[in-house]
C-alpha positions as CSV (number, residue, x, y, z in Angstrom):
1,X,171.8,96.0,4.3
2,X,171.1,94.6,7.8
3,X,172.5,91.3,8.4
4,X,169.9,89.6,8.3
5,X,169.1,90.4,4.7
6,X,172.8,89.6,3.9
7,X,172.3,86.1,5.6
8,X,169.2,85.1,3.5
9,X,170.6,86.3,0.1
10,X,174.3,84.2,1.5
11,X,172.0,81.1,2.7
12,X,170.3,81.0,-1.1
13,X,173.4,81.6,-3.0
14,X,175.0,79.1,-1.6
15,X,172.4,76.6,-1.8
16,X,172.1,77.5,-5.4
17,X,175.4,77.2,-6.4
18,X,176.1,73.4,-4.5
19,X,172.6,72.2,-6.3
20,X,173.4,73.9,-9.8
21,X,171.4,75.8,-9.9
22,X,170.0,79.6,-11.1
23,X,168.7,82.2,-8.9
24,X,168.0,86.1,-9.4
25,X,167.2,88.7,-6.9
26,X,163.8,90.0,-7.8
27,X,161.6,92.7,-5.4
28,X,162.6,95.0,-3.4
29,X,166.2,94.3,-2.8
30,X,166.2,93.8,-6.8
31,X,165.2,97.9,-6.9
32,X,168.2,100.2,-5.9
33,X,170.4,98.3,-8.7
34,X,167.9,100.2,-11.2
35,X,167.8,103.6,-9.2
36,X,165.0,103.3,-7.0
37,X,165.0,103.0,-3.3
38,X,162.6,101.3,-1.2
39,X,162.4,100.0,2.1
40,X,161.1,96.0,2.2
41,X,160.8,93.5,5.0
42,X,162.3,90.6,3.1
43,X,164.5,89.3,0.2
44,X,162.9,88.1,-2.8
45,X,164.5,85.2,-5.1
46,X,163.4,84.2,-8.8
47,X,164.8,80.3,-8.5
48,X,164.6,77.7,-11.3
49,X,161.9,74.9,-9.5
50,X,164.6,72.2,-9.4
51,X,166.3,74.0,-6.5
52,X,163.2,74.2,-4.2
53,X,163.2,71.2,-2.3
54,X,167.2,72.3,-1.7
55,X,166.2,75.6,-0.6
56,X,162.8,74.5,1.5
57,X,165.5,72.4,3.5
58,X,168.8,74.8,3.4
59,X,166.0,77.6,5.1
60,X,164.5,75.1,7.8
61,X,167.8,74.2,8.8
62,X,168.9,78.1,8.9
63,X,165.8,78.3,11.5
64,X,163.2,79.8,9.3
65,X,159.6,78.7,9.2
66,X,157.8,77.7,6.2
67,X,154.6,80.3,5.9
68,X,153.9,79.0,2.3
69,X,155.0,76.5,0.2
70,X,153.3,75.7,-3.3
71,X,154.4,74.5,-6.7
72,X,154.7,77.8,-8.1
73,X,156.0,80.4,-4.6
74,X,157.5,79.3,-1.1
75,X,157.5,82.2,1.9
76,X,159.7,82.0,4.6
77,X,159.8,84.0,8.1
78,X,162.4,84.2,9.9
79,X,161.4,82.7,13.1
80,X,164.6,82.8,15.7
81,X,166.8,82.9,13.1
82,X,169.5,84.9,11.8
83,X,167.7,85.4,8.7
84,X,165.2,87.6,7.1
85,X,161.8,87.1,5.4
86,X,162.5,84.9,2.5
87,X,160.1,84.5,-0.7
88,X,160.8,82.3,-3.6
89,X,159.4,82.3,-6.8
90,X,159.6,79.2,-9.5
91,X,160.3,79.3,-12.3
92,X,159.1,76.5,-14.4
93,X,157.9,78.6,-17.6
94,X,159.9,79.5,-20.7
95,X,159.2,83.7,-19.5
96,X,160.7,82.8,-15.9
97,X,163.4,80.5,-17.4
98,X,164.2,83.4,-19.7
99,X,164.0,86.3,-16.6
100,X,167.2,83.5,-15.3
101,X,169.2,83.7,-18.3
102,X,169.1,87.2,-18.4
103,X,169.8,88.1,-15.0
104,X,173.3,89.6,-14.7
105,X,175.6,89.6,-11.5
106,X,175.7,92.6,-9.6
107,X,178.3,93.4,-6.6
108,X,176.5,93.8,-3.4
109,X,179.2,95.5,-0.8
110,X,178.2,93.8,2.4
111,X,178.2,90.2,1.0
112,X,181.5,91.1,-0.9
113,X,180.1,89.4,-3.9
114,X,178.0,89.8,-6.3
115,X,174.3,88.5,-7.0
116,X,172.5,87.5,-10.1
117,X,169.5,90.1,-10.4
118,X,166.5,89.9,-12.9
119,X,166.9,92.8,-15.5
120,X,164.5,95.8,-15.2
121,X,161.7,94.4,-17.6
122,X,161.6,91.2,-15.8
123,X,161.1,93.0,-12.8
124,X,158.1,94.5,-14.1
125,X,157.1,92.1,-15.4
126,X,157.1,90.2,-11.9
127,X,155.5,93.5,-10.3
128,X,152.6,93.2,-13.1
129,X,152.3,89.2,-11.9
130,X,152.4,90.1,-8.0
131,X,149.4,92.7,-8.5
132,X,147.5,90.2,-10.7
133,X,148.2,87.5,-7.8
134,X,147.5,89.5,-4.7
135,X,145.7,92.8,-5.7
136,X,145.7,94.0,-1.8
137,X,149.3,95.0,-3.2
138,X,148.5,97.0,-5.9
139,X,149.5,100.4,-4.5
140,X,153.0,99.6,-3.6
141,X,153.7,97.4,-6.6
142,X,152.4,99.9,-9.4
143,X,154.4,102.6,-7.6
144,X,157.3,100.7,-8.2
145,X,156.6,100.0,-11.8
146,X,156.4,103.4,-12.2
147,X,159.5,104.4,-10.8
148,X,161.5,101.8,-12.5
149,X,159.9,103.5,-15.8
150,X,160.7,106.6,-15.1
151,X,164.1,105.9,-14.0
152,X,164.9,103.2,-16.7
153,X,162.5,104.7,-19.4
154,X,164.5,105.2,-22.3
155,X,166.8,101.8,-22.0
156,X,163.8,99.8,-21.7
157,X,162.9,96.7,-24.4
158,X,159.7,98.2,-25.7
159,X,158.7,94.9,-26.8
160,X,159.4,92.4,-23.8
161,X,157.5,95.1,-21.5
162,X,154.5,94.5,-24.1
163,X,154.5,91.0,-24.0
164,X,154.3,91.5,-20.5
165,X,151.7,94.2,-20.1
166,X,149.6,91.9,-22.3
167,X,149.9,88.8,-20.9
168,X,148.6,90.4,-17.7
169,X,145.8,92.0,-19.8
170,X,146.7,95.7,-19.0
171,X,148.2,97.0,-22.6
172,X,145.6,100.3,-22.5
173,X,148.4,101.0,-19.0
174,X,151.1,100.2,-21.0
175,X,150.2,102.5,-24.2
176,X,149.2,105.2,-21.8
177,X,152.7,105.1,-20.6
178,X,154.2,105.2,-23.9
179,X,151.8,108.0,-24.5
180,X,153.0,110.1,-21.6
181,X,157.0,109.4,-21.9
182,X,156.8,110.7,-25.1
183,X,155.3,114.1,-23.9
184,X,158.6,114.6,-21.4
């Protein structure tokens, strides 16, 4: 992980932890800790919303400039900084608040710590959410989903990925996938 990346999950963390409150690595940098590998361009958080006026400042300070910055998703680039690409997501609704509790703390290496990270049907659930938000990324986002299914398929909560598939109105995809792991 470039230090850049390292900073901007270290910036958040800590930001997180002063303010009380939760945060979860979700995207890209969210992926290898379920077996797939991807390159990305910036670090993704899931943060309750109580900790985004904490954040918005902790990443102006740290030099980053505010792209985006709405009640429900803040983007940050990096500008002259020593971060990366930042992108926040808030959570304000019992489904988000419930991706937080679950997230579990994983070690990453270079930080020598470890980071809360959204389990595997929350992160498809967010991928289902991103593609319904910004369909331009459809091609990258449903890859993913479908390499976190076929490397996770079998530990999967059936029922949480439904709930998502059908709050996104796509449950004929998700019964087409059941249909198909059950062929393998």
């Amino acid at each position: 992980m470039p230090s850049r990346f390292a900073e901007s999950i270290r910036v958040t963390l800590d930001v997180a932890e002063r303010g009380g409150f939760r945060v979860a690595l979700i995207g890209g940098f969210a992926l290898p800790f379920y077996g797939v590998q991807r390159a990305t361009g910036d670090v993704d958080f899931l943060t309750e919303h109580k900790g985004a006026d904490a954040l918005h400042e902790a990443l102006l300070e740290a030099g980053a400039i505010c792209l985006h910055r709405s009640r429900d998703t803040a983007n940050y680039d990096p500008g002259e900084s020593r971060l990366s690409a930042v992108d926040l997501v808030y959570a304000r609704r019992p489904r988000a608040l419930a991706m937080l509790e679950r997230a579990q703390p994983k070690r990453v290496r270079i930080l020598r710590r470890s980071v809360p990270v959204v389990d595997v049907e929350a992160l498809i659930g967010l991928k289902l959410q991103a593609i319904a938000n910004e369909p331009s990324r459809r091609g990258l986002d449903e890859a993913d989903i479908r390499a976190l299914l076929a490397a996770r398929g079998p530990e999967l909560d059936l029922d949480r990925l439904r709930d998502y598939y059908r709050l996104f109105d796509r449950e004929a995809e998700f019964r087409k996938w059941i249909r198909e792991s059950r062929r393998r």
